[in-house]
N, C-alpha and C positions, 0 to 999 in steps of 0.2 A: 534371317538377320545378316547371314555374310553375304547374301548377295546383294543386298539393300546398300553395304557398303562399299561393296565391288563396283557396283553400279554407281555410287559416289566418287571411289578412285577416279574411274575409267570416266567419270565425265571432266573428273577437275584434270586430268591428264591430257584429255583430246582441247580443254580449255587454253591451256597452258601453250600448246604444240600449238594453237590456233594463234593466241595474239603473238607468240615468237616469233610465226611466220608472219605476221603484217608487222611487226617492230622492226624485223630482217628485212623486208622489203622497202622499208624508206631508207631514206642516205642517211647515213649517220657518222656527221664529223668525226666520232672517234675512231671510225675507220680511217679516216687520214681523206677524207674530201667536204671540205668548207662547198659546197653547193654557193651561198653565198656571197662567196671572193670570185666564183669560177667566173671565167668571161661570158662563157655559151649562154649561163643559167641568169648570171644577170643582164644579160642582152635580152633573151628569150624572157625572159620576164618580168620586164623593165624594173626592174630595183634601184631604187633612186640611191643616192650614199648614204644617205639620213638610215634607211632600210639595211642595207650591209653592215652600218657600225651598230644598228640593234640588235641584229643578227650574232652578229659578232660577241657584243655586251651578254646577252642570253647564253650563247655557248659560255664563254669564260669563265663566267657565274657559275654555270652547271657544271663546270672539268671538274670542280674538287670533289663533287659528290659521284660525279660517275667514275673517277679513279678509286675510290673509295669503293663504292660498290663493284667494281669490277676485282679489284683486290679481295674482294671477300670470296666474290665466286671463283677465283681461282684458288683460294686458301679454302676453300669448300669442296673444291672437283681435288684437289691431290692429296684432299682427306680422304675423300671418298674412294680413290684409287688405290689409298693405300690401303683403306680397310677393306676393299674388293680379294685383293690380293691374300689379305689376312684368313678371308676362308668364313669370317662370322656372320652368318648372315642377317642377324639379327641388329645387330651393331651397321652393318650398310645400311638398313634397313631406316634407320634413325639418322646417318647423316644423307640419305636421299632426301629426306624433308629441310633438311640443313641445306645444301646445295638447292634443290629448290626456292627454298624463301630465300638466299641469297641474289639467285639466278631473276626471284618479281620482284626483290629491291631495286635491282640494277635497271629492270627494264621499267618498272614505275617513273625512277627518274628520269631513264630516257624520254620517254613519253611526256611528261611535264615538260621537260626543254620543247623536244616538239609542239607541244601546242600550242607555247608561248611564242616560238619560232612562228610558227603559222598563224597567230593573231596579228603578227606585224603584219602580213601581207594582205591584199584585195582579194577578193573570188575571184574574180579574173588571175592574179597573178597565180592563187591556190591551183587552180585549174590547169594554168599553163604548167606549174610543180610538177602536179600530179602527173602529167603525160610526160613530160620530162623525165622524170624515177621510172615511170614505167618502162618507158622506149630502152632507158640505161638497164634496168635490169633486166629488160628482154634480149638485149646487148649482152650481158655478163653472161647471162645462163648461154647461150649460143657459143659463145668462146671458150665456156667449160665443156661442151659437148664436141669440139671442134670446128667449129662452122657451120654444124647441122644447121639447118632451119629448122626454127621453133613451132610446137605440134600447135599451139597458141594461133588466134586469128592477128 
């Protein structure tokens, strides 16, 4: 029986860790970069204006909710840090799941922006996106490493 559950943990854990890491690797205006207002991304992928003020409209719309859920999950993680601290592990135990379901509200919404964001665009423009966030984030990680070249092709 406990490992039936363990095995439950450990999947819904490696789950979690998985869409984080593809939620993290698209651009996401609340980091402070509108992709499309940027000159490169709407040159690179011809966004007409019609396209940018949709863009635009969809973020705007989504800011109250992901300020919202982003204030939970911070009022979630400095719960949790303070009952780390407190020693009970039982009590951490219970707001891990707190912090969690905080931490898939925030990113569910994200994801809903996103994919309203991406229905405004063509497969073509999707495609030209896509290599764009990628190149960027193969860019970022390189400049955390110091210039290393990326072990990546």
């Amino acid at each position: 029986m406990k490992t039936s559950k363990m095995m439950k943990v450990r999947t819904t854990t490696l789950l979690a860790l998985v869409f984080c890491a593809l939620c993290a690797a698209l651009p996401v205006s609340a980091q402070g970069f509108k992709w499309w207002q940027d000159d490169t991304f709407r040159r690179e992928l011809g966004l007409t204006q019609e396209q940018s003020t949709r863009l635009e409209e969809i973020f705007q719309k989504s800011l109250p909710t992901l300020r919202a859920r982003t204030d939970a999950v911070e009022k979630a993680q400095l719960e949790f840090d303070r009952l780390v601290d407190s020693g009970d592990d039982a009590t951490v135990m219970q707001q891990v799941n707190t912090l969690e379901d905080a931490r898939a509200e925030m990113n569910k919404a994200r994801v809903a922006m996103l994919l309203k964001m991406r229905r405004s665009l063509t497969a073509d423009q999707w495609a030209k996106f896509t290599a764009l966030t990628q190149a960027r984030q193969r860019e970022r990680e390189r400049s955390r490493r110091g210039g290393a070249p990326s072990r990546r092709p």
